[in-house]
DOLOVO-980261 format. One line per field, with one value per residue: x, y, z of N, C-alpha, C in turn; residue in three letters. Coordinates in steps of 0.001 Angstrom, whole numbers, plus 500000, padded with zeros to 6 digits. Each point is the difference from the previous one (the first is absolute). Layout:
N
n.east = c(X; ...)
n.north = c(Y; ...)
n.up = c(Z; ...)
ca.east = c(X; ...)
ca.north = c(Y; ...)
ca.up = c(Z; ...)
c.east = c(X; ...)
c.north = c(Y; ...)
c.up = c(Z; ...)
aa = c(ala; ...)
***
This chain:
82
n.east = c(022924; 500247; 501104; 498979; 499375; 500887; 500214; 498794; 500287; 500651; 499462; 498645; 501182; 501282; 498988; 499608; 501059; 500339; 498983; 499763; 500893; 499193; 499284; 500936; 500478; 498779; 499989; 501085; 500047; 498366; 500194; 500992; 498605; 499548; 500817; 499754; 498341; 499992; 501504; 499124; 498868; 500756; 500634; 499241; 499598; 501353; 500693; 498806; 500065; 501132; 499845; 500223; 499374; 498610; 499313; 499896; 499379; 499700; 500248; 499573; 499041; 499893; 500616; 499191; 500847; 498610; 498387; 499338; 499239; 500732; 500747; 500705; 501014; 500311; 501115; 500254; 501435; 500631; 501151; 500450; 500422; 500913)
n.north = c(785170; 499853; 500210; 500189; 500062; 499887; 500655; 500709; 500196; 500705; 500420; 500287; 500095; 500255; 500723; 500235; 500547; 500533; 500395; 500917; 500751; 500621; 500534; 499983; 500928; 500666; 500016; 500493; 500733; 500357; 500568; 500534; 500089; 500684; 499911; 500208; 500293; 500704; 500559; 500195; 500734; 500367; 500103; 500203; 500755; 500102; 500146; 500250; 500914; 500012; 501332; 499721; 498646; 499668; 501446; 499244; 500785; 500475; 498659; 499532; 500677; 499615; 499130; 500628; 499732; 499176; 499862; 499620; 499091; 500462; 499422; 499050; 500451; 498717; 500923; 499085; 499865; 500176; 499201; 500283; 499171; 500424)
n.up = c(465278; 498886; 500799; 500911; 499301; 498768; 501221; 500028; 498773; 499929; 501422; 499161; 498675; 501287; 501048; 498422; 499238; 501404; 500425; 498576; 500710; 501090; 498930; 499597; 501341; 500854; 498926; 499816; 501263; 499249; 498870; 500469; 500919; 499045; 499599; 501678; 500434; 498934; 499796; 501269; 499837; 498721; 500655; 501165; 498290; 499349; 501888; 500456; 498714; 501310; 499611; 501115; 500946; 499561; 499562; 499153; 499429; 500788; 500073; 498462; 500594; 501106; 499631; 498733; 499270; 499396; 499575; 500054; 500486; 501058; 498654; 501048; 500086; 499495; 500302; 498636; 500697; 498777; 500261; 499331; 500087; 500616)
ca.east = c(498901; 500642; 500676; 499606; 499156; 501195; 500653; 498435; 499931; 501972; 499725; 499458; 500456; 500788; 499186; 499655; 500833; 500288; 498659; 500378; 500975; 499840; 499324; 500486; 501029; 499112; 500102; 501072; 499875; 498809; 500346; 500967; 499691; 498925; 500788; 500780; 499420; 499877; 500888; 500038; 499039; 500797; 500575; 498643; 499281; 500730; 500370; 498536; 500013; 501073; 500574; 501627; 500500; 500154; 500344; 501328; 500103; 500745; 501205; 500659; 500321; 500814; 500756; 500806; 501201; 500140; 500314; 499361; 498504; 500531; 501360; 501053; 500664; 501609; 500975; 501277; 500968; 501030; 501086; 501111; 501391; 500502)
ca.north = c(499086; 499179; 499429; 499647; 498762; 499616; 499082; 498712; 498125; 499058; 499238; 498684; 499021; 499014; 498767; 499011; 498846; 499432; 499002; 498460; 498790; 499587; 499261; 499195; 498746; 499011; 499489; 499214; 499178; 499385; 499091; 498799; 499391; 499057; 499208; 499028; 498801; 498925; 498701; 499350; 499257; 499255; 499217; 499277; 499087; 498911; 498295; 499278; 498680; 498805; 500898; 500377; 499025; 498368; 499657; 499423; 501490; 500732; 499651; 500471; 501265; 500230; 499223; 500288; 501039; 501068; 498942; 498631; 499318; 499239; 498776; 500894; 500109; 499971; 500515; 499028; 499863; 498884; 500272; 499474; 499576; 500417)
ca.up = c(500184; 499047; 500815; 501188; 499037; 500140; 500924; 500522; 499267; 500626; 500712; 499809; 499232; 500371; 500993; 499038; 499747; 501186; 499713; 498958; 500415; 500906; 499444; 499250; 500393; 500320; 499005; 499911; 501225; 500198; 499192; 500444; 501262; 499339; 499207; 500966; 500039; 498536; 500212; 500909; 499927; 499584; 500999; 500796; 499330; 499544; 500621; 499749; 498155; 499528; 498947; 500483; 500517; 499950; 498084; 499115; 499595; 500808; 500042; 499301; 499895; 501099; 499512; 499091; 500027; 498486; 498696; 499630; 500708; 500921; 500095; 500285; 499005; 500466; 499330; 500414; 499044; 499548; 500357; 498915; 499521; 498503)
c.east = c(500256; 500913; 499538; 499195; 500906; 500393; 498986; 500128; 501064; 499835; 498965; 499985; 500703; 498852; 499316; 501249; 500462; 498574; 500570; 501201; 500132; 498444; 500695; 501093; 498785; 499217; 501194; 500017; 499228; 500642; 501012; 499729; 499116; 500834; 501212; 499374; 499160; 500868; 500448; 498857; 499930; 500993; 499491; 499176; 500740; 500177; 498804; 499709; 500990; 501012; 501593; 499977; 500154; 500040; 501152; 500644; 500482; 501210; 500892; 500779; 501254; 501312; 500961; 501056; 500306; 500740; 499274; 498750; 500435; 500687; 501187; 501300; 501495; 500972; 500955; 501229; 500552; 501601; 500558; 501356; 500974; 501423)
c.north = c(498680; 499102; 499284; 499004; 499211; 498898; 499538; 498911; 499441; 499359; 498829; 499369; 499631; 499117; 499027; 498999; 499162; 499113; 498282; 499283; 499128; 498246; 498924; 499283; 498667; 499172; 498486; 498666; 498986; 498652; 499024; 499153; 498819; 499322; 499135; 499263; 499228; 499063; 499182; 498428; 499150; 498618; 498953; 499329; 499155; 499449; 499315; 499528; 499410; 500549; 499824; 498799; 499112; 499354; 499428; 501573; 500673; 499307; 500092; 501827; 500501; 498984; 500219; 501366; 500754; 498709; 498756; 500168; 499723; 499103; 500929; 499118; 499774; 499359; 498901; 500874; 498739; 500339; 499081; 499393; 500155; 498980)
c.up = c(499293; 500743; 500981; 498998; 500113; 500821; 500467; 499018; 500150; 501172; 500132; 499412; 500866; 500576; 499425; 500113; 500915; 500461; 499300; 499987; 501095; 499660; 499283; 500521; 500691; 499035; 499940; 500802; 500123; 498618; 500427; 501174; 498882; 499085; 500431; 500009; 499361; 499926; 501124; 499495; 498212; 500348; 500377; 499215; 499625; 500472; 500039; 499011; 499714; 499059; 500519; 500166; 498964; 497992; 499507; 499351; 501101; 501000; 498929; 499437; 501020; 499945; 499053; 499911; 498521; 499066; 500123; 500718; 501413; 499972; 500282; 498671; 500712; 499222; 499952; 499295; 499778; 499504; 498803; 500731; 498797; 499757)
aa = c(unk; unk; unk; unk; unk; unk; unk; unk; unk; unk; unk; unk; unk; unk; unk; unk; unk; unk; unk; unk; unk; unk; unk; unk; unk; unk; unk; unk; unk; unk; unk; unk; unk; unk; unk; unk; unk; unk; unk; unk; unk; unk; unk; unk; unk; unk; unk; unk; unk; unk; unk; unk; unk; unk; unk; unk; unk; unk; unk; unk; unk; unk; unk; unk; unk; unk; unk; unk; unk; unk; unk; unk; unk; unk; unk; unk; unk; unk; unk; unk; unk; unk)
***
């Protein structure tokens, strides 16, 4: 008798766990549809506040190569005679 119990909770622990995964991959899915279009609509707000186009700041951000305010930086050499 003990046995047949047994395997009565073994099986509805799997249909539990299978359930909640099945819950959680729709889960996943739902989060990553909603966090596409958060950063879609991110986006959309910025070209509208000018965030990408038209700021002295965000030209300067996109410009630079690491190191200064947006001055670009050039390189002289000099050559000795000997």
């Amino acid at each position: 008798m003990g046995a047949v119990v047994s395997c009565i909770q073994s099986a509805f622990r799997t249909v539990g766990r299978t359930i909640m995964a099945v819950i959680r991959g729709i889960g996943g899915i739902l989060m990553a549809i909603i966090n596409g279009i958060v950063s879609f609509l991110d986006i959309i707000v910025g070209f509208l506040t000018c965030q990408y186009c038209g700021s002295r700041r965000g030209r300067a951000r996109r410009h630079t190569s690491g190191g200064g305010f947006g001055r670009r930086r050039h390189h002289t050499t000099t050559t000795s005679t000997i």
